[in-house]
C-alpha positions in Angstrom: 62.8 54.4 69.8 62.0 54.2 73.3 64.0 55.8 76.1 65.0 52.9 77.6 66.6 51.6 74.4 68.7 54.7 73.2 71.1 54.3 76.3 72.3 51.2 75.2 72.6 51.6 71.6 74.5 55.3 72.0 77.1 52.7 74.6 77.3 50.1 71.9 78.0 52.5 68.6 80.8 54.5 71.2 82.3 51.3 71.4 82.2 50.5 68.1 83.3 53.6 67.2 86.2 53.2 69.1 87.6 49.8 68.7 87.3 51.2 64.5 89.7 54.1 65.4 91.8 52.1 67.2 92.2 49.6 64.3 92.7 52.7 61.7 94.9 54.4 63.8 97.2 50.9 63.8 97.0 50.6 60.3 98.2 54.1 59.9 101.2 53.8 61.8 102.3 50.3 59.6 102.2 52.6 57.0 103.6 55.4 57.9 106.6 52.8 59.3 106.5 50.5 56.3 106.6 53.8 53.8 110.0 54.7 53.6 111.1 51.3 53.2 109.0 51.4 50.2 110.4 53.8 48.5 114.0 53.2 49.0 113.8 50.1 47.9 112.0 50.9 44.8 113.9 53.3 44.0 117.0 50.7 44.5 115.2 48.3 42.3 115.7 50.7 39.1 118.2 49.4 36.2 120.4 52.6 35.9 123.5 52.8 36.3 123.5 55.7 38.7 122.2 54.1 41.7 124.2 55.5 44.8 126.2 53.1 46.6 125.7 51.0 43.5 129.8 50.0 43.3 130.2 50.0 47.2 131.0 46.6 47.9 128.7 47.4 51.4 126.1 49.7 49.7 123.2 46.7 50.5 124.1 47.0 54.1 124.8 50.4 54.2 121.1 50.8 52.8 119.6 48.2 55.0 120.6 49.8 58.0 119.8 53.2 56.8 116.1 52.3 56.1 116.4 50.3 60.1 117.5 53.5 61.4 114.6 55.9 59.2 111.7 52.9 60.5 112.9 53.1 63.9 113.8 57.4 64.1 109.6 57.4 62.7 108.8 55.1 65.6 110.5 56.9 67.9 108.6 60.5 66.6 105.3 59.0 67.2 106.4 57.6 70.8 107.0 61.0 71.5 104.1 62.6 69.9 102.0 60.0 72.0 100.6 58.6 68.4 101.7 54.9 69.4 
């Protein structure tokens, strides 16, 4: 390729680049959110009859704020570690 050419194309694939680890780095974080929330309520989901907070009249809320305060405590982390 000429000279004059490889300037432009080296600008264009550093933006490229970028704007693709911006987008991976978003959809890391909505799963690294969206994870626990997962799990807990899969493992909720199970027929036993061992569940915790299974005969708590409250257990639902009690987990749905439990799982609001875990998504929010793993927001907070990457605040601070400058991730988000």
């Amino acid at each position: 390729m000429s000279a004059a050419l490889v300037s432009p194309l080296d600008s264009y694939l550093t933006r490229v680049s970028n704007r693709l680890g911006m987008a991976t780095k978003a959809l890391s974080v909505v799963a690294t959110v969206t994870l626990p929330f997962v799990v807990v309520s899969g493992m909720r989901g199970m027929n036993f009859e061992q569940i915790p907070l299974h005969s708590n009249p409250h257990g639902f809320m009690i987990l749905v704020f439990a799982q609001l305060a875990l998504g929010l405590t793993i927001l907070a982390g990457l605040k601070w570690r400058k991730l988000l």
